[in-house]
N, C-alpha and C positions, 0 to 999 in steps of 0.2 A: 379278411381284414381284422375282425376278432380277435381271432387269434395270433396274428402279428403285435397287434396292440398288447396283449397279454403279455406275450413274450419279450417285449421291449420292457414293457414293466417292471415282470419279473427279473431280468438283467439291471434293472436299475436301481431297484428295492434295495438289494443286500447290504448297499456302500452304505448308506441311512439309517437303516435298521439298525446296521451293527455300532452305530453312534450311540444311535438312540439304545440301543439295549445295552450301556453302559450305567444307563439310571433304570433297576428296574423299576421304581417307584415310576417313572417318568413316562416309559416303556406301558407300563402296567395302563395306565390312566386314557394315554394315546389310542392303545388298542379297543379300550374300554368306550373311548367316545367315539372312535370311526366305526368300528364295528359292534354297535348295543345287539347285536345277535348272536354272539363267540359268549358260550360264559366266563368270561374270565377272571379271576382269583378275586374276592374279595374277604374282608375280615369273617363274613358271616358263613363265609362258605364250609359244608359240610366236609366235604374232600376235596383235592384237588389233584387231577391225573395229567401229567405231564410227558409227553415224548412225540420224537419225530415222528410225522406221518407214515403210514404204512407199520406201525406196533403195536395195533389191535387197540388202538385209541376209543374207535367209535365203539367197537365189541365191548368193552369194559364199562363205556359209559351207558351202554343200553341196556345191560345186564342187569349194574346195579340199580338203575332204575326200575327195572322188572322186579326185582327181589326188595325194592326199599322206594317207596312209591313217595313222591315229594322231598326226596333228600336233593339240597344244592350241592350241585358239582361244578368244578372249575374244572374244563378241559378245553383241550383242539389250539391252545394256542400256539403252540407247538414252542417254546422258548423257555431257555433256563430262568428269562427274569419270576416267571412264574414257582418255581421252586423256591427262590429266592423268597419271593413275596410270602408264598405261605408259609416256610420255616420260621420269616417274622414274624407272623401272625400265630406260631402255633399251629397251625392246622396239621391235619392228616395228611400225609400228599405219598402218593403213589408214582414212582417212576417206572413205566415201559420201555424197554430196550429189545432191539431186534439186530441179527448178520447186518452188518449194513448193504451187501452185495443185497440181499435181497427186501432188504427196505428201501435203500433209492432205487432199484430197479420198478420194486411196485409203484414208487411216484411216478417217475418217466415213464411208464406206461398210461397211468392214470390222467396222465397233464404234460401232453407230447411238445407241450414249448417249453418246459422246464430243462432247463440246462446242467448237465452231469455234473460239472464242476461244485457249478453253482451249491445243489444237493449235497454233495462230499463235503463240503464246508459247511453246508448249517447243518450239517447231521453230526461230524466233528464237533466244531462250537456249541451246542446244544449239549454233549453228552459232557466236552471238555469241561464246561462249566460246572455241571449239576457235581461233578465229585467231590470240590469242599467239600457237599450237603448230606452226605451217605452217610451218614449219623443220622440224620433228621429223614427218616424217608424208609420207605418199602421203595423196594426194586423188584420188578416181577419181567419173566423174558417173556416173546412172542409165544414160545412154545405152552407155557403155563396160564396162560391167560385165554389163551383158544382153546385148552381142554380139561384145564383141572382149575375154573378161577373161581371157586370155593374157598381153593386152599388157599389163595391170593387173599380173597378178604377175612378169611382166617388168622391171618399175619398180619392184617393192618387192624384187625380186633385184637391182637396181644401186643402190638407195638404201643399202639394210643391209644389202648382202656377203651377202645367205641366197642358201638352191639350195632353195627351192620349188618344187616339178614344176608346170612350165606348163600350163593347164586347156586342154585342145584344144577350144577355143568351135567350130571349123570341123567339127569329128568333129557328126554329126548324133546317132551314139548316143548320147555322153556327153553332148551336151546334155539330151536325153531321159530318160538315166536318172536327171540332176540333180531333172528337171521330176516324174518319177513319186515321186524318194525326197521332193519337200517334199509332193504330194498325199498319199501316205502319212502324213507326217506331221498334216498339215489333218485330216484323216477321224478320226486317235484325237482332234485336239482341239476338233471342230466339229460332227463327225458329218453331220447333212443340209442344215446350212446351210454344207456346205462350198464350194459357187459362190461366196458371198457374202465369204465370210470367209477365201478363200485366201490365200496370197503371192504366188499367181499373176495372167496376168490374166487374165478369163471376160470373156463380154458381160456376164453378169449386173450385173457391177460396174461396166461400162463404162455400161449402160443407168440404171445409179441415180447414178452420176457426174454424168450431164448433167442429173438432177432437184434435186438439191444443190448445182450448182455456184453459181447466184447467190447462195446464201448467203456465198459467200468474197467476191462484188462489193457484200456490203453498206457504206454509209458510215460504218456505226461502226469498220468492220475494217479499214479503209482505210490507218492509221497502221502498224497491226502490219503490216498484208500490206505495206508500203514498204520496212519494218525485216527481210521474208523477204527480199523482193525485192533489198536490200542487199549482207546476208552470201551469199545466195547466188550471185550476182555476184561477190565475190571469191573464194568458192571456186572457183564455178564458171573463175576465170582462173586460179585455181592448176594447179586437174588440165589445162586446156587445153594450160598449161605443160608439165606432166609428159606430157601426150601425145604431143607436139612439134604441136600445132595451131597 
């Protein structure tokens, strides 16, 4: 019954949201009083990391807190009004981009009442948005953030004048003990279906991936996945950009 309830939710959310994320000031505030446990963007905040779930969101933010101990971060909220809000503010803000085939794949695995569609549109609207803002912002892919995100905040040290301590991705430890502080995490919020439902990756997920995938090659979804395939294309030239690729 839980998770029918969820699911009904999740179906109903997106009509509302996307009203409401018409004001991000409005947006911002809303998220900010229903959820006081999401850090979400304020003037004060140190950086802010922005992107759809499944793009190495929780990785980045656990990182740079390993390498920069008490630094405020705004992340997890997963929406462009947050881009928006910090380029008002100034701030440092980081955008994450991933394939979108295998970023909505990793939600519906992770959150099996999440509907495909549904995903293909806020993963669309999220990226469609954030491009005005590619002036104001580091773009960093999935691929560079899971194994060289040194260089990541290297680029967000020459873009906005900060001195963020560089994440040593080559130190084996630190990678490590990035990996055990978000399992930790998973366990208070998943408990035994934590394989399923990490932010890591398992087979578990990789094995229920490959049963799910043709649902993203249906021909009703074909238009949206064009419209992923898109923006993520331009991002994905932006951060190339910033990489020196």
């Amino acid at each position: 019954m839980d998770r029918e309830r969820r699911g009904l939710r999740n179906r109903l959310r997106p009509a509302w949201y996307r009203l409401l994320e018409r004001s991000p000031r409005a947006y911002t505030a809303y998220r900010r009083r229903r959820q006081p446990l999401t850090p979400i963007v304020t003037a004060e905040s140190d950086l802010v990391i922005v992107g759809y779930p499944a793009c190495a969101n929780t990785f980045a933010r656990v990182a740079l807190l390993h390498a920069n101990p008490g630094l405020s971060l705004a992340s997890h909220a997963h929406s462009w009004t947050q881009v928006a809000e910090a380029t008002r503010h100034g701030l440092p803000t980081l955008v994450l981009v991933r394939e979108p085939r295998a970023a909505v794949l990793s939600v519906l695995v992770r959150f099996s009442e999440r509907d495909p569609r549904q995903e293909l549109e806020a993963y669309a609207t999220l990226y469609r948005r954030t491009l005005p803002f590619m002036d104001d912002v580091v773009v960093a892919d999935f691929a560079e953030v899971t194994t060289r995100f040194g260089d990541v905040v290297e680029r967000l040290n020459q873009r906005f004048a900060t001195s963020f301590e560089r994440f040593a991705h080559e130190d084996e430890a630190a990678t490590a003990r990035v990996f055990e502080d978000i399992d930790a995490y998973d366990r208070t919020q998943f408990g035994d279906s934590t394989k399923r439902q990490t932010a890591r990756p398992s087979t578990e997920k990789e094995a229920e991936k490959a049963r799910i995938r043709p649902l993203l090659a249906s021909p009703g979804l074909e238009p949206l996945m064009k419209e992923c395939d898109r923006v993520y294309r331009l991002l994905r030239e932006r951060a190339n950009a910033g990489a020196g690729e």
